[in-house]
C-alpha positions, 0 to 999 in steps of 0.5 A: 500500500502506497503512503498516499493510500496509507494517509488518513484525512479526516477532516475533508468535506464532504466526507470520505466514501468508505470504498466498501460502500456498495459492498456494504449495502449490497451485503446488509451491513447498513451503514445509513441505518448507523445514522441519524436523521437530519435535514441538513448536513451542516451547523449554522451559526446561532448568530454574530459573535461579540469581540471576546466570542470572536477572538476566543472561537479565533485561538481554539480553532485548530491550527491558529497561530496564537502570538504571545509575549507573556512572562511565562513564554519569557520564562520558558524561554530563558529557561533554555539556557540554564543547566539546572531548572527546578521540576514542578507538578502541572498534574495528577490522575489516578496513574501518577503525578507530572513534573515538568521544567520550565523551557524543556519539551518533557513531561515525567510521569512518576507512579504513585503505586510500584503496579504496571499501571505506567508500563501499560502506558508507556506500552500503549502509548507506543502502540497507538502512536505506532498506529497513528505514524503507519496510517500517517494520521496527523491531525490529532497529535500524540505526544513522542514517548522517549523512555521507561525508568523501572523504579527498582533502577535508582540510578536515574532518579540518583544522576537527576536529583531535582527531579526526586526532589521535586517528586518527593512531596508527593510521591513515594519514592522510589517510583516508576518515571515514564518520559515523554513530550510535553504537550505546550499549554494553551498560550496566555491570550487564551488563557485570559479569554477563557478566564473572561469567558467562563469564570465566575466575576468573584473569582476572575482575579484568583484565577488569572493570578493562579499560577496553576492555570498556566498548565491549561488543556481544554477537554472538547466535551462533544458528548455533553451539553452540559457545559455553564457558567460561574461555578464556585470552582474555577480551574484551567488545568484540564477545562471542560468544554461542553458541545453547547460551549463549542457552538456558542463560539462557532467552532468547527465541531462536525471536523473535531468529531470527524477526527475522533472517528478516525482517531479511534477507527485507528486506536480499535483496528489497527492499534486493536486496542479499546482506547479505555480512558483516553482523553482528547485536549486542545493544547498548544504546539510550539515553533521549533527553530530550525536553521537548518543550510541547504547543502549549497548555502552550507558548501559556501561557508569556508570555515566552521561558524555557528549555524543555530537560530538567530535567538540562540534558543531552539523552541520558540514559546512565543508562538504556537499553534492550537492542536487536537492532542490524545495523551493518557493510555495507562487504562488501554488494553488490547482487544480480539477481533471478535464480539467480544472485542468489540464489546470491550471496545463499547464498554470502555466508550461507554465509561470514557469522559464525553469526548466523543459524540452521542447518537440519537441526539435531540438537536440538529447539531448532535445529530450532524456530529454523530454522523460525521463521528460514525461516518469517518470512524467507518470510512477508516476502518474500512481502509485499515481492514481492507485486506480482511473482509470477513472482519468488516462487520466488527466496527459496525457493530461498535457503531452499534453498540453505542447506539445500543448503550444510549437506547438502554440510558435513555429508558433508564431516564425515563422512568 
């Protein structure tokens, strides 16, 4: 298979036929039976935006440039040229707690219990990604995985004491250390829009002097319409943003799910995994500087002379860029190709945050997001399975069992 025939885009429109599509329908698989019902293919616009809706929906769109000259990109930035830059926690789940450095590209994630909870990640992590680079996927980014440090080797935590210390107030050490890419927190123009936007007036000035809320991820909540505003509690570390949220700003949301689809298509059938607990964010990329010479300018230069970037630094935090990133695989186990598979695939979809869309949706909106999802996660499934027929049947019954799930909450609801 060509790479151009390996190459997943998921965000055209209109969508991509699945290539089995008449062989689909000859055969009773129905896939238009997988869909919702709508009179129109697209979402309109509730209406114009004031300046704060425009410039917030401008930032989060995917790969807008945002520029910032903010003290925390100044930090970052002089951060590069220190030998020694003290760890500090930007996170925690159930698996671990995060430590990163001002100005470096990682993220140490050190176990809070010596289980194989962080092996699993780094073992997932590797496989999705390695699915994602076969298909060349691109349009969600999954942070590189460098390396694994089993806690019963202490040499590495010994040769980087800043790290154990930093780590000491709230792990046991020793402890298993995964490292991995940072995923560059969403810059402080959006930051301030998001704070203005959704935080509660009495807090608003706690929350932009909160130096936690510079690690901010926005979680896309396509699954809930849930979303408010001016709770009690306030935080930009993992933000979740709901899908009536979403729409109010006009962002794309029919390409975001159509990503998903492909994302997770990727994640069952070519990773075959059950993506149990992942987690879809808005983050930021950061310009690396690259002043790399062609061959002929580099053939001019007559004597060895400095090459690197005019600023002397090698990332560029003052602008970025919005991306679709998936991260956290330390839940994520490996499925069969059978019913039972996909029963484990539905299952870990069905106790997952809302990222992704729901079928049988009220509003005209939900339902177009459904389409697109379970369109695209189809179309990819179909590529990926092509050379095994006899298995085109599995990611249709997937679509299925999501539907299946939400008939059973809605009678639950009901009564």
């Amino acid at each position: 298979m060509s790479a151009n025939q390996r190459r997943l885009e998921s965000s055209s429109d209109p969508y991509p036929v699945s290539p089995t599509l008449e062989k689909d329908i000859a055969a009773n698989l129905h896939l238009y039976s997988l869909l919702s019902t709508v009179e129109q293919d697209n979402i309109q616009a509730s209406g114009e935006l004031g300046d704060l809706e425009q410039q917030l929906s401008r930032m989060l769109s995917l790969h807008s440039r945002v520029s910032t000259t903010s003290s925390n990109a100044q930090q970052h930035t002089a951060a590069q040229s220190q030998i020694i830059s003290a760890f500090k926690k930007i996170g925690a789940g159930a698996c671990g707690a995060i430590f990163a450095q001002d100005g470096k590209s990682f993220v140490f994630k050190l176990s809070k219990t010596n289980d194989e909870s962080l092996w699993n990640d780094y073992k997932m992590h590797t496989r999705t990604s390695s699915a994602f680079g076969k298909w060349e996927f691109t349009e969600i980014k999954i942070p590189e995985i460098y390396f694994f440090v089993p806690h019963d080797d202490p040499r590495y935590l010994e040769q980087n004491p800043e790290l154990a210390e930093g780590a000491s107030q709230v792990c046991n050490l020793p402890a298993n250390v995964l490292v991995s890419e940072r995923i560059p927190p969403l810059a402080k123009p959006t930051r301030k829009l998001l704070i203005e936007k959704y935080c509660a007036p009495r807090i608003k000035q706690a929350a932009l002097s909160d130096t936690a809320n510079r690690d901010c991820l926005v979680r896309p909540y396509l699954g809930s319409t849930q979303g408010k505003v001016g709770g009690l509690f306030f935080s930009l570390r993992n933000f979740k943003m709901h899908l009536n949220q979403m729409v109010d700003l006009q962002l794309d949301v029919k390409s975001i799910a159509s990503r998903m689809g492909t994302a997770m298509a990727i994640m069952h059938w070519e990773a075959r995994t059950d993506a149990r607990d992942v987690e879809f964010v808005f983050g930021s990329s950061s310009k690396k500087i690259s002043a790399r010479l062609s061959l002929e300018e580099l053939e001019k230069i007559q004597r060895p002379t400095y090459t690197g970037p005019p600023s002397y630094i090698t990332e560029d935090f003052f602008h970025r860029s919005t991306d679709l990133w998936l991260l956290d695989f330390n839940q994520v186990r490996t499925i069969t190709m059978d019913e039972a598979g996909v029963s484990q695939a539905v299952e870990a979809a069905r106790i997952n945050d809302p990222y992704l869309p729901k079928p049988l949706g009220d509003s005209s909106t939900e339902k177009i997001i459904w389409n697109a999802f379970a369109k695209h996660y189809i179309w990819a499934a179909d590529l990926i399975l092509a050379d095994s027929q006899e298995l085109l049947w599995l990611p249709r019954l997937f679509i299925r069992g999501l539907i299946e799930a939400q008939e059973q909450k809605k009678e639950r609801d009901s009564h």
